[in-house]
TITORMI-414618 format. One line per 2 residues: number of its first residue (from 1); for each residue y, z, x of N, C-alpha, C. Coordinates in steps of 0.001 Angstrom, whole numbers. Example, Ala and Ser with C-alpha at 12.3 -4.5 7.8 and 13.67 -1.06 7.14 Angstrom:
! TITORMI-414618
1> -5690,7800,13190,-4500,7800,12300,-3300,7800,13200; -2250,7080,12850,-1060,7140,13670,30,7870,12900;
//
This chain:
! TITORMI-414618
1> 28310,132716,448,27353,133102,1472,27543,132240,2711; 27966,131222,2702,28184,130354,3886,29357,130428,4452;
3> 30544,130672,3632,31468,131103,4935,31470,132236,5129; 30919,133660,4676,29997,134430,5512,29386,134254,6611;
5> 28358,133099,6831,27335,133160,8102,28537,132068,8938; 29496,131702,8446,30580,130546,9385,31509,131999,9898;
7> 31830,132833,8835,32805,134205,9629,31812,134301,10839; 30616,135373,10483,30018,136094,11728,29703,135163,12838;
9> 29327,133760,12159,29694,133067,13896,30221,132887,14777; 31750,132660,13604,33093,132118,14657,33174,133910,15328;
11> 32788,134983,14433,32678,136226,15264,32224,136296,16564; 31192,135740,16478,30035,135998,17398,30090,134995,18872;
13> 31086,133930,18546,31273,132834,19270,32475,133490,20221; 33166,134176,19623,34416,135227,19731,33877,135908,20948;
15> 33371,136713,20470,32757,137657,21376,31803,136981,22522; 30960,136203,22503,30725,135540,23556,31087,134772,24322;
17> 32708,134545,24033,33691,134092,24971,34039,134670,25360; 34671,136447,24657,35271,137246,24955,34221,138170,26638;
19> 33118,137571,26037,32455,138392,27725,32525,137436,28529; 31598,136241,28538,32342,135367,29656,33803,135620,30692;
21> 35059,135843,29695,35767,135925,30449,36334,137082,30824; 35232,138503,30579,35001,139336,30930,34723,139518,32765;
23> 33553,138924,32367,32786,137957,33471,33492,137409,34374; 34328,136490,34558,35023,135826,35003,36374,136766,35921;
25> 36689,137954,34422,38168,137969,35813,37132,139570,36362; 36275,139957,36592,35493,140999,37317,35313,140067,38520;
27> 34783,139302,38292,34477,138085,39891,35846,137836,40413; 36655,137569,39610,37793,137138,40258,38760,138401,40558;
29> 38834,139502,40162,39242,140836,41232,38032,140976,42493; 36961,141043,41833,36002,141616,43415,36313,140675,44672;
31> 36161,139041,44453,36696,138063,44905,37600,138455,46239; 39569,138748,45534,40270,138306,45603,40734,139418,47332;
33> 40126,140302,46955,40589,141336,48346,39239,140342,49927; 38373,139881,49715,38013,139220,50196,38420,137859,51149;
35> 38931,137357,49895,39592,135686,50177,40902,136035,50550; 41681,136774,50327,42865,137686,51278,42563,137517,52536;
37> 41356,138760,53081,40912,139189,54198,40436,137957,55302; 39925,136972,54735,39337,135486,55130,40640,134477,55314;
39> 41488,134195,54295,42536,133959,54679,43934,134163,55594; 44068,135410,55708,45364,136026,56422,44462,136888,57626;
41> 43919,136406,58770,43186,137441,59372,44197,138362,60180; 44518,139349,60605,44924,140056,61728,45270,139394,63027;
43> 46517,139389,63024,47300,138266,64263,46560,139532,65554; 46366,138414,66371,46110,139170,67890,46773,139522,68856;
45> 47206,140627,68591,48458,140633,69581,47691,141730,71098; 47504,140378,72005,47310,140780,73330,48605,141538,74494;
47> 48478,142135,75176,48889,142699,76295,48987,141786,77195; 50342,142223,78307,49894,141243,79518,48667,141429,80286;
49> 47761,142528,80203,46761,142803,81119,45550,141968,80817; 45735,141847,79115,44442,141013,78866,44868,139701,78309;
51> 46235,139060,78617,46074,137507,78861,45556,137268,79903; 45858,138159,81357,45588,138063,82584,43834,137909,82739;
53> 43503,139134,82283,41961,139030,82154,41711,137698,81975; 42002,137212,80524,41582,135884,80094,41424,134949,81067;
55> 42953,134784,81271,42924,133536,82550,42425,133971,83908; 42072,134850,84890,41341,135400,85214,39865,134893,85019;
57> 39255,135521,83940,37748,134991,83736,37649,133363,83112; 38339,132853,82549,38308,131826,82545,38462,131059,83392;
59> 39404,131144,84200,39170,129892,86143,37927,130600,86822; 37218,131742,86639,36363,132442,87425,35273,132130,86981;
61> 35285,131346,85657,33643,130588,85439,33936,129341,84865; 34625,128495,85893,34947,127012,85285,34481,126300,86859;
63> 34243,124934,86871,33861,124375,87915,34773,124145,89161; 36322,124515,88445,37531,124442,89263,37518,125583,90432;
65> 36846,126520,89968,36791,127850,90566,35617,127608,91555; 34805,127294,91477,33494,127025,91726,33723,125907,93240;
67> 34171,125360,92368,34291,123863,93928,35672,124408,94920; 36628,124704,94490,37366,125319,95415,37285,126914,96013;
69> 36817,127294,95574,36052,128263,96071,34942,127617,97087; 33842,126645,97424,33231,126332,98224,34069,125813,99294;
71> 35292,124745,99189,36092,123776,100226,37026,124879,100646; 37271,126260,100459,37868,126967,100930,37095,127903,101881;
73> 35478,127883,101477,34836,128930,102507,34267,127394,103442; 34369,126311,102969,34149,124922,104583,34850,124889,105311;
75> 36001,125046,104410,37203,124938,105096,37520,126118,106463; 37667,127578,105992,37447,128275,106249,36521,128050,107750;
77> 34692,128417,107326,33868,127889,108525,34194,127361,109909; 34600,125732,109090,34809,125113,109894,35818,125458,110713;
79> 36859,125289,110524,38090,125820,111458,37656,127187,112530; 36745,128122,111907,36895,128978,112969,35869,128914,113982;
81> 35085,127848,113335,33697,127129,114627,34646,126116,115267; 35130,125462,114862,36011,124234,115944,37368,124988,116780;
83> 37784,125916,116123,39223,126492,116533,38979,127032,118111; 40046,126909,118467,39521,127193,120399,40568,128524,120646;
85> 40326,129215,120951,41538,130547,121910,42118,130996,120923; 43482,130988,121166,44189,131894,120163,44211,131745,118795;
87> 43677,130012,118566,43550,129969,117015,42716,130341,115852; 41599,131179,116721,40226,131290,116330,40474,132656,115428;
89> 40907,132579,114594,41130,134533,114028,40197,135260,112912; 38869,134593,113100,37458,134903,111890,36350,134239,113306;
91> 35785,135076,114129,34887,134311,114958,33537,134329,114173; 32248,133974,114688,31448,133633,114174,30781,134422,112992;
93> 30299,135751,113105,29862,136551,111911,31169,136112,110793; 32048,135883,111012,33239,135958,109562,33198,136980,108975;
95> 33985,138317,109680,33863,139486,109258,34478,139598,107835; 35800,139282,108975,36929,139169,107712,37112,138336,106511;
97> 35980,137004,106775,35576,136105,105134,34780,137213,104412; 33944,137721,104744,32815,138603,104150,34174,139668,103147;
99> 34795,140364,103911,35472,141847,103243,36223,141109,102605; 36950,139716,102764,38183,138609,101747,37158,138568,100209;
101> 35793,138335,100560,34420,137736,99678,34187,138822,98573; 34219,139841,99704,33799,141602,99339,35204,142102,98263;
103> 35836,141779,98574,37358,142423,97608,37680,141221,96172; 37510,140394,96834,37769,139366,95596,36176,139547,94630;
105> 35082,139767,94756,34224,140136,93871,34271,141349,93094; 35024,142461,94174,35202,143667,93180,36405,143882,92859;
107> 37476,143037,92664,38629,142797,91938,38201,141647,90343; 37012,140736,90417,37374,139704,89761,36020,140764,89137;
109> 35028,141083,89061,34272,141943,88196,34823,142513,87090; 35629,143120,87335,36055,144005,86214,37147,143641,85373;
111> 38071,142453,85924,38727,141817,85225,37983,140912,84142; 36872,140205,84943,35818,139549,83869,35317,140375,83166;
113> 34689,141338,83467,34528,142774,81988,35050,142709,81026; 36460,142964,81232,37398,143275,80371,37573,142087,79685;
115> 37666,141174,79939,37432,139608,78770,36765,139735,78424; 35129,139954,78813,34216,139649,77970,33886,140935,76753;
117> 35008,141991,76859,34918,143367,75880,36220,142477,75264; 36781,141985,75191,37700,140869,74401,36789,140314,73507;
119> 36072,139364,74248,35482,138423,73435,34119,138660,72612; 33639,140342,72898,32739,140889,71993,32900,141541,70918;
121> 34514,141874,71225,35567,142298,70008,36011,141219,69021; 36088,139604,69802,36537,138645,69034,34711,138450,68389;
123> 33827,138352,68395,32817,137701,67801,32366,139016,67129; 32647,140166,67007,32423,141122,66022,33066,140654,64850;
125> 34547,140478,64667,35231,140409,63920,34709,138786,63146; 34072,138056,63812,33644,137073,63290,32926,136864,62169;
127> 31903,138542,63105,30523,138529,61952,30934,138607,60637; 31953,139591,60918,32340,140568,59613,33109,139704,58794;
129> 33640,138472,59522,34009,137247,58343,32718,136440,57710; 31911,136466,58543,30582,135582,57806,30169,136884,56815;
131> 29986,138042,57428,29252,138782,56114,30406,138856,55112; 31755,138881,55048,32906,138344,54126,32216,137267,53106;
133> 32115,136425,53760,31941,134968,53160,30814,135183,52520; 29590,135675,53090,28222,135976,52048,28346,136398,50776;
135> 28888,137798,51160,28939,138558,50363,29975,137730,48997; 31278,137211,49664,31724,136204,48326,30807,135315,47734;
137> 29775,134715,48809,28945,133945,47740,27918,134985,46852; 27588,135683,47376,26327,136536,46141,27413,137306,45256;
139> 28481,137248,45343,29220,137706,43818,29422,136825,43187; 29337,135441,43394,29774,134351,42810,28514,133984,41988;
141> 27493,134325,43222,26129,133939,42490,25479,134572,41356; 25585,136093,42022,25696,137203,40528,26455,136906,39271;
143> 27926,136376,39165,28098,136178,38487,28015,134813,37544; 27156,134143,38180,26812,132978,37735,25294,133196,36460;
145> 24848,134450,37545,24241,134916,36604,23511,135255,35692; 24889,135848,35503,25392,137377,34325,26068,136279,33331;
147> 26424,135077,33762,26739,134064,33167,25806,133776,32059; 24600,133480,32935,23344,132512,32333,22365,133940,31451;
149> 22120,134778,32199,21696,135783,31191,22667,135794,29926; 23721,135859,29900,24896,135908,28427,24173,134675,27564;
151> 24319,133568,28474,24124,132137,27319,22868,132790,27045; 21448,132732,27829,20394,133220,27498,20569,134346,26468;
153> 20816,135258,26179,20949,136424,25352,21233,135774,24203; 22380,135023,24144,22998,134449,22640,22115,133642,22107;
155> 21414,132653,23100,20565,131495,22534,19416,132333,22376; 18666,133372,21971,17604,134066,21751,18357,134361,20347;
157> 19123,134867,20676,19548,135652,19268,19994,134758,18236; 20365,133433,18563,20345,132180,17574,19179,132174,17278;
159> 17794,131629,17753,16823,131129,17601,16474,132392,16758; 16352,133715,16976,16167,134815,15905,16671,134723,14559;
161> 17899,134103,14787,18249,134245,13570,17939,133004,12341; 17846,132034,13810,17246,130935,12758,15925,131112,12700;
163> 15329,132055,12998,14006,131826,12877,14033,133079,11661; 14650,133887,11644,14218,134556,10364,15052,134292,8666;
165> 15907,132967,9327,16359,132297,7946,14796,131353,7578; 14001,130772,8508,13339,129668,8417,12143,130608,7824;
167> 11957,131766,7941,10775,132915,7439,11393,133190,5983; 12462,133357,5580,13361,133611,4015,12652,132852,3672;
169> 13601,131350,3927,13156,130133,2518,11757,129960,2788; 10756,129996,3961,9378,129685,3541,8347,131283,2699;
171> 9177,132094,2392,8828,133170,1783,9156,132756,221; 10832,132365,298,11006,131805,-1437,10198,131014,-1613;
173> 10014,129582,-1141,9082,128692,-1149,8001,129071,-1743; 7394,130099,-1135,6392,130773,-1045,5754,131525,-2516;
175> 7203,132300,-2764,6957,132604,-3888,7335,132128,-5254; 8075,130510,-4541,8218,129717,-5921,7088,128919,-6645;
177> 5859,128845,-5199,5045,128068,-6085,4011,129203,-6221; 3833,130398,-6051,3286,131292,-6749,3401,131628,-8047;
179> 4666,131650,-8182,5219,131803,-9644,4475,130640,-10381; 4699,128973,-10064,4736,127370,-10693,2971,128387,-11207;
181> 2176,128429,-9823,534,128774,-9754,412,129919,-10912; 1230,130450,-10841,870,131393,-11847,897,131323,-13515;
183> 1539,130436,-13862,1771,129330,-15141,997,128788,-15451;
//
């Protein structure tokens, strides 16, 4: 009778390894197209139009842009308030700074557009790596578990079973000193 209840254990021990690592390679396929996707991302292969963009909107909102852009319209100013006769070729309104002002804003607009539809394309693709990464952790977590429900399941069904060996012998027990009582 005892290496009976030692068979169905080492059975039973069997089989509750055998799901574990059930368990285990299901996480580790769902996993693996993931940690691929996170690892090896999609090389970026830009155009010359939108490196241009880039560099483009990038000197167009840096302080480099900003300060020479001002010492070029002082610069500018000044010279055509001090300039005398023939050198004077922007007189006071600064027609021609205004339409230089006027063309370079609606040339550099839409080049900055177009970066920033770059860079709403680059932080999409971002998300979709963080929801990547989530989503690897709540399969990991799920299967952590499906883990702990398994141990849980087995350790119930131990305690069942020892609990209805521990109900046997206090039944023989039971009815051994019934029998003694009955003498």
């Amino acid at each position: 009778m005892i290496t009976k209840d030692k068979y169905a254990f080492s059975q039973d021990v069997k089989i509750h390894i055998e799901k574990l690592h059930e368990i285990v390679r299901n996480s580790i396929e769902a996993e693996e197209l993931i940690v691929h996707k996170l690892s090896h991302p999609d090389i970026e292969n830009l155009s010359r139009g939108e490196r241009i963009s880039d560099m483009v909107a990038r000197f167009g909102g840096s302080w480099k842009f900003i300060i020479s852009f001002f010492v070029i319209l002082i610069l500018w100013i000044t010279f055509n308030i001090l300039a005398i006769g023939i050198y004077e070729f922007d007189p006071s309104p600064f027609i021609l700074l205004n339409l230089i002002l006027s063309c370079l804003a609606a040339l550099q607009a839409p080049i900055i557009m177009m970066s920033q539809n770059r860079l709403e394309q680059k932080d999409r693709i971002r998300s979709e790596n963080d929801y990547l990464i989530n989503l690897k952790a709540e399969m990991q977590i799920r299967s952590l578990n499906q883990k702990v429900d398994l141990l849980l399941e087995e350790e119930i069904k131990t305690l069942f079973d020892v609990q209805q060996k521990q109900y046997d012998l206090l039944r023989s027990i039971n009815s051994k000193l019934s029998v003694k009582k009955s003498k």
